[in-house]
KOLTOR-12065 format. One record per residue: x, y, z of N, C-alpha, C in turn; residue number from 0. Coordinates in nm, 4 decimals, always signed. Layout:
<recs>
       n_X       n_Y       n_Z      ca_X      ca_Y      ca_Z       c_X       c_Y       c_Z    n
         X         Y         Z         X         Y         Z         X         Y         Z  NUM
...
</recs>
This chain:
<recs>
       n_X       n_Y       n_Z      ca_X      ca_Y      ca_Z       c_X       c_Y       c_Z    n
  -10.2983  +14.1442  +30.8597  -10.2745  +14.0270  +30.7797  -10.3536  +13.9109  +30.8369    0
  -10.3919  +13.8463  +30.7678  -10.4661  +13.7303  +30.7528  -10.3710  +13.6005  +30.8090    1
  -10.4127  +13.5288  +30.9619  -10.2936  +13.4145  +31.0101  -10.2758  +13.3134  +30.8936    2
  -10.1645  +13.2878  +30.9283  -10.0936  +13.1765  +30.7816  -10.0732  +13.0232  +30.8983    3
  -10.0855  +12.9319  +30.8286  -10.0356  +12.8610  +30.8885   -9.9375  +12.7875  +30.7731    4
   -9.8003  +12.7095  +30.7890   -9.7063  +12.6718  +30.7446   -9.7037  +12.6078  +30.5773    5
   -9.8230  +12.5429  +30.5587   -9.8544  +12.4989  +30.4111   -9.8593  +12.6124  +30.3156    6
   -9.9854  +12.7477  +30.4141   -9.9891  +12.8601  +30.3189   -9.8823  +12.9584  +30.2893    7
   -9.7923  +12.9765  +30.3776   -9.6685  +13.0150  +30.3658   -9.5623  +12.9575  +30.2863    8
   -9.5647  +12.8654  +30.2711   -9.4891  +12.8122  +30.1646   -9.5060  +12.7843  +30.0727    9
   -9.6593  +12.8135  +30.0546   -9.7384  +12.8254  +29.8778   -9.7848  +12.9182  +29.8314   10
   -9.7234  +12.9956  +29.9203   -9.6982  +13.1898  +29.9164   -9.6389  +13.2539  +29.8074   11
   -9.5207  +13.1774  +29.8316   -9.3745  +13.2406  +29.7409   -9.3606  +13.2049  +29.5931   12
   -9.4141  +13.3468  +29.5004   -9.4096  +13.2974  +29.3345   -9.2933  +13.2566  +29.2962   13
   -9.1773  +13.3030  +29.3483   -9.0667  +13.3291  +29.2792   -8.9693  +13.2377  +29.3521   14
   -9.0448  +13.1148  +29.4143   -8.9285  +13.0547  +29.5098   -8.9012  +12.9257  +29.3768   15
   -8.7704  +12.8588  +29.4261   -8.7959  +12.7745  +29.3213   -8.8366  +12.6084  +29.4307   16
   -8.8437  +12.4802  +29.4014   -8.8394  +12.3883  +29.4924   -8.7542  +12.3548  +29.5689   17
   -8.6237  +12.3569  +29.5220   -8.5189  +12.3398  +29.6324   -8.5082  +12.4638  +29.7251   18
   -8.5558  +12.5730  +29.6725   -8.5499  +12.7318  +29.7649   -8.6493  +12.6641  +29.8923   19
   -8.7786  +12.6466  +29.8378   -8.8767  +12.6007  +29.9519   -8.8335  +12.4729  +30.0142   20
   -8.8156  +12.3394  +29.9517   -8.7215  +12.2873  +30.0805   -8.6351  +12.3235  +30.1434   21
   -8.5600  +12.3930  +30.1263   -8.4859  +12.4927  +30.2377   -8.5401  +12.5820  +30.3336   22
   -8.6512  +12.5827  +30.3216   -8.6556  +12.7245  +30.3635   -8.7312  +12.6919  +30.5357   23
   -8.6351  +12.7788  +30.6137   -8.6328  +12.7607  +30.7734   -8.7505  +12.8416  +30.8187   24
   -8.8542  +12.8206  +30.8869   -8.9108  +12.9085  +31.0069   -8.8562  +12.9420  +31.0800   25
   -8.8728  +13.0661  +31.1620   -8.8623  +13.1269  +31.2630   -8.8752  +13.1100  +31.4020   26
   -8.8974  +13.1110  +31.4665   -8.9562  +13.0175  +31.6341   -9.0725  +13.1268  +31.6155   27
   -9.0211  +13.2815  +31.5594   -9.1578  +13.3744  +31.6310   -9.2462  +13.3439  +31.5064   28
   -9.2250  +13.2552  +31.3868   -9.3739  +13.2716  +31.3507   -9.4834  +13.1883  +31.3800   29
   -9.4397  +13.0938  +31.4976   -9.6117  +13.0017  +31.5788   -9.6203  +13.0850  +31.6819   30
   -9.5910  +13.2108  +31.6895   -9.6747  +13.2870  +31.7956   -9.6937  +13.4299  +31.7610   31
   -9.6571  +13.4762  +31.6633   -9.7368  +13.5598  +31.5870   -9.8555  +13.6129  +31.6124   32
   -9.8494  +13.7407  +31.6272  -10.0247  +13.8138  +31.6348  -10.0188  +13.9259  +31.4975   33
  -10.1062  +13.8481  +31.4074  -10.1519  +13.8524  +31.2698  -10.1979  +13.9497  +31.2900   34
  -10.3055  +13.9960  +31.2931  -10.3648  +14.1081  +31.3100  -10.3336  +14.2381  +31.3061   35
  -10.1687  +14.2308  +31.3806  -10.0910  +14.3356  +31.3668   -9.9696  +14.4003  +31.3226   36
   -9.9934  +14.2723  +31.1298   -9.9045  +14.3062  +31.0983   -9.9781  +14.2962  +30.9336   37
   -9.9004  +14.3496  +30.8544   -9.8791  +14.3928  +30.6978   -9.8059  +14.3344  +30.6436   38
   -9.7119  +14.2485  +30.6779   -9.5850  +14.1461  +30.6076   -9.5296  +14.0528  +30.7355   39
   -9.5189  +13.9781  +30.6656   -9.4014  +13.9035  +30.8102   -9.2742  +13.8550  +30.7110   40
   -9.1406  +13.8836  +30.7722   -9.0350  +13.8622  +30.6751   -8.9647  +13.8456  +30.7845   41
   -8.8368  +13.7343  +30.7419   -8.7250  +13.7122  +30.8116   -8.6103  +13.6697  +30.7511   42
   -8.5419  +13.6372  +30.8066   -8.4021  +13.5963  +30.7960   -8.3970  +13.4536  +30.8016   43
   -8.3342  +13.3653  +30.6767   -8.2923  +13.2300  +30.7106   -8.1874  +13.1957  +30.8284   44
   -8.2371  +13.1342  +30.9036   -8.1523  +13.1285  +31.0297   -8.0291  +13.0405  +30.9410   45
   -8.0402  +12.9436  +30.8906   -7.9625  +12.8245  +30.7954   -7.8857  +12.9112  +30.6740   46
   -7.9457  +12.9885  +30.6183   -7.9007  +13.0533  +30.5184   -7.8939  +13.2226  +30.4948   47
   -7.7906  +13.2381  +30.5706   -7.8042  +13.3664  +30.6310   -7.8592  +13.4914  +30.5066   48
   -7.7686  +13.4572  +30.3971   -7.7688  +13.5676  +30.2858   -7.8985  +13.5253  +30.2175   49
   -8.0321  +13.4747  +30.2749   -8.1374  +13.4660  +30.1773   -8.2356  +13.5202  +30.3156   50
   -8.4022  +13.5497  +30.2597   -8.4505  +13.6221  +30.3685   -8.5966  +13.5880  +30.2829   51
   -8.6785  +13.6237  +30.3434   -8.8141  +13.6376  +30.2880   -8.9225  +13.7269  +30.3308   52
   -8.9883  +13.7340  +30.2507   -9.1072  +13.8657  +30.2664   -9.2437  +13.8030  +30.1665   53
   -9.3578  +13.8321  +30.2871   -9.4924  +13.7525  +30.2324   -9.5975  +13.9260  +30.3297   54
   -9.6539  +13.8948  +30.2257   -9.7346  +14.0090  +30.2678   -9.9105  +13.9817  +30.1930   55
  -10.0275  +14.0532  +30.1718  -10.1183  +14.0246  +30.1147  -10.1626  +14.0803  +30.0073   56
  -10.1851  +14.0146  +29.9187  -10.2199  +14.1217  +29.7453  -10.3385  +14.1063  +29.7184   57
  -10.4616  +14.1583  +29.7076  -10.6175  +14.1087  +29.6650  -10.6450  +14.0027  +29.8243   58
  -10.6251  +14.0039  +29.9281  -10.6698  +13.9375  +29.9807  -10.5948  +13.7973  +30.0512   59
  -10.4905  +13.7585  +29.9552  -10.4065  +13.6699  +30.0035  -10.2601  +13.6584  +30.0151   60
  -10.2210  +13.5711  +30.0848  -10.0644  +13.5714  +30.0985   -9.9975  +13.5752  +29.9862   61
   -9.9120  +13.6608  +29.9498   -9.8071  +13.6383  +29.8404   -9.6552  +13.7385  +29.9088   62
   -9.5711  +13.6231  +29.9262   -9.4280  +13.5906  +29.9447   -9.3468  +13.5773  +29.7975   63
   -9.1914  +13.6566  +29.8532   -9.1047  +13.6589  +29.7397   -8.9793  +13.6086  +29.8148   64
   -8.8732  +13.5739  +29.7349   -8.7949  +13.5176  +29.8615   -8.6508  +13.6014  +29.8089   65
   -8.5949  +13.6646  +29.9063   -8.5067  +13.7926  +29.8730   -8.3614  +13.7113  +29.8712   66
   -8.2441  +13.7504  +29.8328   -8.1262  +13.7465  +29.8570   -8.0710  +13.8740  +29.8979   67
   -7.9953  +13.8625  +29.9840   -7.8828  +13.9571  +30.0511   -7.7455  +13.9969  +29.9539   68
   -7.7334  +14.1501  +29.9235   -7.6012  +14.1481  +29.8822   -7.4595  +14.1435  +30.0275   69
   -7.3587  +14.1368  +30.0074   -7.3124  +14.1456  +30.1030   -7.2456  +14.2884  +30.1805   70
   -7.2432  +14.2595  +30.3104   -7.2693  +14.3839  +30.3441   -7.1269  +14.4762  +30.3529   71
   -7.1793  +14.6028  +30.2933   -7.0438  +14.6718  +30.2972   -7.0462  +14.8337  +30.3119   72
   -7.1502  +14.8409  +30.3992   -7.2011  +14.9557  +30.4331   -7.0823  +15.0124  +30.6277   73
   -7.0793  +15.1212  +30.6010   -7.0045  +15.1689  +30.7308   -7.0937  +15.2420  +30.8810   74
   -7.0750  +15.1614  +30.9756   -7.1463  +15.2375  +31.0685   -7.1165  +15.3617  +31.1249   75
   -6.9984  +15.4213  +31.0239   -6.9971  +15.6009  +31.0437   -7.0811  +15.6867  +30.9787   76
   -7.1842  +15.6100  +30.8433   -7.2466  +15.6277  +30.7669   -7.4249  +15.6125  +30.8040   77
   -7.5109  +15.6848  +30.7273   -7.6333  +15.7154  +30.7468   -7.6903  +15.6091  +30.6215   78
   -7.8013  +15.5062  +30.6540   -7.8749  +15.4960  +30.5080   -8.0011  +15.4797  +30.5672   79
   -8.1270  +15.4974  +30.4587   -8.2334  +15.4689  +30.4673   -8.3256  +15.3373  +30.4031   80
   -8.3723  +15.2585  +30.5235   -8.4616  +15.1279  +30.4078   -8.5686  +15.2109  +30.3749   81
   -8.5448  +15.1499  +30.2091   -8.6857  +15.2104  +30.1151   -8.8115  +15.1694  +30.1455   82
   -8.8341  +15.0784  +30.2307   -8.9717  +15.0044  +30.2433   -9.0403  +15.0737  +30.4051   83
   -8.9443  +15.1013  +30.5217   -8.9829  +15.1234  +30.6080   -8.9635  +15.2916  +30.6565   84
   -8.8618  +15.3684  +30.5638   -8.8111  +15.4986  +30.5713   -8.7700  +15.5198  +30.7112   85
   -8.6599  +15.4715  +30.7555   -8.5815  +15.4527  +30.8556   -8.4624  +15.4251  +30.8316   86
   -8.3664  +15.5728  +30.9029   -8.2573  +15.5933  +30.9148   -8.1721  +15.5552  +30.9752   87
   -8.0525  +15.4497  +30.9823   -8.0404  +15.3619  +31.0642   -7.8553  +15.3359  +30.9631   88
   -7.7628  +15.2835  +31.0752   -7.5945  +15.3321  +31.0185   -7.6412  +15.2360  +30.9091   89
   -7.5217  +15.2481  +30.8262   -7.5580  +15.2202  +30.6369   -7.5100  +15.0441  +30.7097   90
   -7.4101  +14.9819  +30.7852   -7.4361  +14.8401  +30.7604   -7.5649  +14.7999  +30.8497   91
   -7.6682  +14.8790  +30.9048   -7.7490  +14.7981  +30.8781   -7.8564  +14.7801  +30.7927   92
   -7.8244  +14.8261  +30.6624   -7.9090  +14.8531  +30.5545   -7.8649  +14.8139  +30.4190   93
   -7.8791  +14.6726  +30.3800   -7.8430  +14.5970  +30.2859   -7.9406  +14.5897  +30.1476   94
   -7.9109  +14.5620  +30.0553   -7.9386  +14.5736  +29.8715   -8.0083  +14.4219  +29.9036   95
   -8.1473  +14.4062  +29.8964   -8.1860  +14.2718  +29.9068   -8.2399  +14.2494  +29.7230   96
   -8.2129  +14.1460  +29.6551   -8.2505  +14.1127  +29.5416   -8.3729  +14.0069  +29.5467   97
   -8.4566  +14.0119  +29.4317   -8.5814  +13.8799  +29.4203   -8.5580  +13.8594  +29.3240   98
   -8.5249  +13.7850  +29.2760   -8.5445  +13.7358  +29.0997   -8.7270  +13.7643  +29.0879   99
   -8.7569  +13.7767  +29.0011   -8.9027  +13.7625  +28.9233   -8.9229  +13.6729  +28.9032  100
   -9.0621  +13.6816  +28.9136   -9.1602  +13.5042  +28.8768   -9.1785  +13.5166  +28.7499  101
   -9.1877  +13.3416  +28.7320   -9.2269  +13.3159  +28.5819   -9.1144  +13.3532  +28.4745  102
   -9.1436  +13.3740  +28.3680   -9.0244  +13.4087  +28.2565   -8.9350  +13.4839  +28.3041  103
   -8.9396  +13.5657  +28.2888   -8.8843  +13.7001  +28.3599   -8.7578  +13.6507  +28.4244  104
   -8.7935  +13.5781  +28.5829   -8.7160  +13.5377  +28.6714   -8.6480  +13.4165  +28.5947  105
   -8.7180  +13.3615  +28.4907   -8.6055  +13.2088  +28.4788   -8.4571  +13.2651  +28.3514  106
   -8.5014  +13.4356  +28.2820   -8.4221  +13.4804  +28.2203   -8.3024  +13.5708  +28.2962  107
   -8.3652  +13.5239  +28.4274   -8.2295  +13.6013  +28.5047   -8.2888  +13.7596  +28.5622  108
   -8.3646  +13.7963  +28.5130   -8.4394  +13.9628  +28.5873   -8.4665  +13.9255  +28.7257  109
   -8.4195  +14.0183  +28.7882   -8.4647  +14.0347  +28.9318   -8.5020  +14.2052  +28.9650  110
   -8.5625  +14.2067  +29.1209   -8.5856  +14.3694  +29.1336   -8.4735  +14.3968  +29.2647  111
   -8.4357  +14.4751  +29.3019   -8.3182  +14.5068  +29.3960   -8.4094  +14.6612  +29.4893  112
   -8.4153  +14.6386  +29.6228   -8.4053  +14.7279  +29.7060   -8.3492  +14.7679  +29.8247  113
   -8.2879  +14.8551  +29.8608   -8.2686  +14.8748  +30.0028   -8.3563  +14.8201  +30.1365  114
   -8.3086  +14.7324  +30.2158   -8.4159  +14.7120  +30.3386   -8.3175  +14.6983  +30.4349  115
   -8.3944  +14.7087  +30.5366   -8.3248  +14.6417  +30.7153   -8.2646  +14.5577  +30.7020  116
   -8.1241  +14.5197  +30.7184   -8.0380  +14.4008  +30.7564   -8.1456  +14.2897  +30.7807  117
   -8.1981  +14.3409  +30.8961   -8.2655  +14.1781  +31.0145   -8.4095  +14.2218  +30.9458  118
   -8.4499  +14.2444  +30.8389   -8.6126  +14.2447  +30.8066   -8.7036  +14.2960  +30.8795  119
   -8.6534  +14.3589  +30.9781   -8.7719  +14.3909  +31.0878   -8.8759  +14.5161  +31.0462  120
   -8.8510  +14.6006  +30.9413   -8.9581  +14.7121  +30.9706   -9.0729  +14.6722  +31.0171  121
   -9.1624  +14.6114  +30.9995   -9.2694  +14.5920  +31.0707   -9.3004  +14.6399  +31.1941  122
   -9.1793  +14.5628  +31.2848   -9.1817  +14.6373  +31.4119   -9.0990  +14.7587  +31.4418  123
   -9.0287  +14.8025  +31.3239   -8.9620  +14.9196  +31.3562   -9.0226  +15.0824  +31.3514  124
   -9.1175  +15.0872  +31.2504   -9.2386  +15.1479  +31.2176   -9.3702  +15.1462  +31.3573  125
   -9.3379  +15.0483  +31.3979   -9.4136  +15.0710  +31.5463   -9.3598  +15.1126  +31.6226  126
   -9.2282  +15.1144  +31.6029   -9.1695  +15.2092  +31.7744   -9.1954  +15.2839  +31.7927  127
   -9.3279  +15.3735  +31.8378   -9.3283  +15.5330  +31.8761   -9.2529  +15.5484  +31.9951  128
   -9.3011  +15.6784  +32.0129   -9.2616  +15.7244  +32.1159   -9.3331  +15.6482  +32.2418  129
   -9.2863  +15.6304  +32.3636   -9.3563  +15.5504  +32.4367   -9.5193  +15.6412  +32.4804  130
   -9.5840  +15.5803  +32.5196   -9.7279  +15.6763  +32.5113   -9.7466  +15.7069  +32.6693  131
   -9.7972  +15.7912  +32.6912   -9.8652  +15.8467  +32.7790   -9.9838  +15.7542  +32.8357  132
   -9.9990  +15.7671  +33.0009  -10.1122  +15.7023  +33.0324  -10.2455  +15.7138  +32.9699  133
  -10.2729  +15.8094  +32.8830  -10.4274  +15.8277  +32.8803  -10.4067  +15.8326  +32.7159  134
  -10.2893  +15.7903  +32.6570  -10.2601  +15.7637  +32.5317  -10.2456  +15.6404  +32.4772  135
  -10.3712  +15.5540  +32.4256  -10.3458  +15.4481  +32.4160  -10.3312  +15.4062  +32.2585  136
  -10.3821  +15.4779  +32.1775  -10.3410  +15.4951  +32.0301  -10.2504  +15.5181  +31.9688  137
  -10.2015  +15.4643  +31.8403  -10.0783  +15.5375  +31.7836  -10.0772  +15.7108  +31.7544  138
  -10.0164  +15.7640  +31.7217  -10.0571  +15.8793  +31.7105  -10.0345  +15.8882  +31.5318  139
  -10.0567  +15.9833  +31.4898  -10.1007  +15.9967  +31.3377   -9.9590  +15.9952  +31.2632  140
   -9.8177  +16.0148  +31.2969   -9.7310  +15.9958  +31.2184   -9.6625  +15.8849  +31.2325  141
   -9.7116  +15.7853  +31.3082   -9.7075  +15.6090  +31.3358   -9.7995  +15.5769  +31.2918  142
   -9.8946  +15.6292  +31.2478   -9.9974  +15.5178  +31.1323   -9.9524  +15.5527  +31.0196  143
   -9.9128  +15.7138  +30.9165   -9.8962  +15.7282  +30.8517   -9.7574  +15.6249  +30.7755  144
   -9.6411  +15.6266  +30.9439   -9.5386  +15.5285  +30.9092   -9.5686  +15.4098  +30.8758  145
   -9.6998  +15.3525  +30.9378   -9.7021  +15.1832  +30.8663   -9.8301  +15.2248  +30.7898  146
   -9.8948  +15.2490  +30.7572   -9.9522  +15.2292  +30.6130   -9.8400  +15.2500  +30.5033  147
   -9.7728  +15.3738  +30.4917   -9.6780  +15.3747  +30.3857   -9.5697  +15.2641  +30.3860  148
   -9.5572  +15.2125  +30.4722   -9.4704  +15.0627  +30.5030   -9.5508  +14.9581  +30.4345  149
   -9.6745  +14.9361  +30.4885   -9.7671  +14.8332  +30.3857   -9.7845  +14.8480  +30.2219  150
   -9.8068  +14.9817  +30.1982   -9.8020  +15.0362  +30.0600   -9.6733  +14.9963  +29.9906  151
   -9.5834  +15.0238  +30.0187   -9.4518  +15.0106  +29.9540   -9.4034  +14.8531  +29.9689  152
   -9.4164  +14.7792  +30.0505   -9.4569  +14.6381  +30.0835   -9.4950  +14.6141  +29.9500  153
   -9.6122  +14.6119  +29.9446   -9.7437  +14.5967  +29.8678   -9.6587  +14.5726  +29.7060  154
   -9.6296  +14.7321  +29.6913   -9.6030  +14.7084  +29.5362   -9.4881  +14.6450  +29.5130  155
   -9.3787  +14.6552  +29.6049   -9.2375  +14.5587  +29.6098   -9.2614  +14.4050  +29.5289  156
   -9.3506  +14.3808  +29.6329   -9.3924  +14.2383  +29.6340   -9.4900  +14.2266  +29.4833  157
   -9.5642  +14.2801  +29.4623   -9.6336  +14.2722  +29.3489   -9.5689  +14.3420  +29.1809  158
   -9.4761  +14.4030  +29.2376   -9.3162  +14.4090  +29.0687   -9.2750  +14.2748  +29.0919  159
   -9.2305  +14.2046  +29.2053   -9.1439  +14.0574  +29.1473   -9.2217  +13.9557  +29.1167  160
   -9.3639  +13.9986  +29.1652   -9.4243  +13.8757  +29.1371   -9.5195  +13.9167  +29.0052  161
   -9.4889  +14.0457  +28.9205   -9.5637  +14.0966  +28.8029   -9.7052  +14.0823  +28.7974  162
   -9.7729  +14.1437  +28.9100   -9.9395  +14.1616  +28.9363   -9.9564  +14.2944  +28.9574  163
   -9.8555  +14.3946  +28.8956   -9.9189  +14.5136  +28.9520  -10.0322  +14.5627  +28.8305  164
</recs>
């Protein structure tokens, strides 16, 4: 991903409305961010817990959607999988995040609904391999396969709410 700095990030989001973007909190980790090695950056409103966001790149540039949280009612005796990162992980930490749609669409009330990570993290969860070996300094091929298909599914998420596919 291409570094953002704070203006472009917040002129990211199709589907935010103005009071959404005056609200809307940074992170501490996104002024130290290493771009380069990532496909989305999404978080959690520290201020507003049940809202979250996800900005990733479509044709080249930033485009952000800004999610809502259903609430959580998943059991940690239970198994679920986020659809975006395919990681199995107990069902409360795997919440129904909603986007309303941009433009018409979104002002008639349509939104898209998916399964993701509680705390937004696939990004880095998709990187956890296995720890590597000294003379292993590469991912190995079913940790790239995990984040490209993480970027891919990213990709079109973000481009159904914002209707550019």
């Amino acid at each position: 991903m291409q570094p953002l700095v704070e203006h472009e990030l917040r002129e990211s989001f199709g589907n935010a409305t103005e009071a959404e973007l005056a609200q809307l909190s940074l992170p501490v980790r996104f002024f130290v961010t290493e771009w380069a090695h990532l496909d989305a950056f999404a978080w959690r409103d520290p201020r507003i817990p049940a809202r979250g966001y996800l900005v990733t790149e479509l044709d080249g540039s930033p485009a952000g959607v800004v999610l809502r949280a259903a609430a959580t009612n998943g059991s940690h005796h239970r198994a679920a999988i986020c659809t975006l990162c395919h990681t199995q992980q107990p069902a409360d930490q795997v919440v129904l995040f909603s986007a309303r749609r941009a433009g018409p669409a979104g002002e008639r009330g349509d939104s898209v609904g998916t399964y993701m990570c509680a705390d937004l993290a696939c990004q880095e969860t998709v990187r956890l391999g296995r720890p590597a070996a000294p003379s292993e300094v590469l991912p190995g091929v079913h940790e790239l396969m995990r984040i490209e298909g993480l970027a891919r599914r990213t990709r079109a998420f973000v481009a159904d709410v914002l209707g550019s596919e």
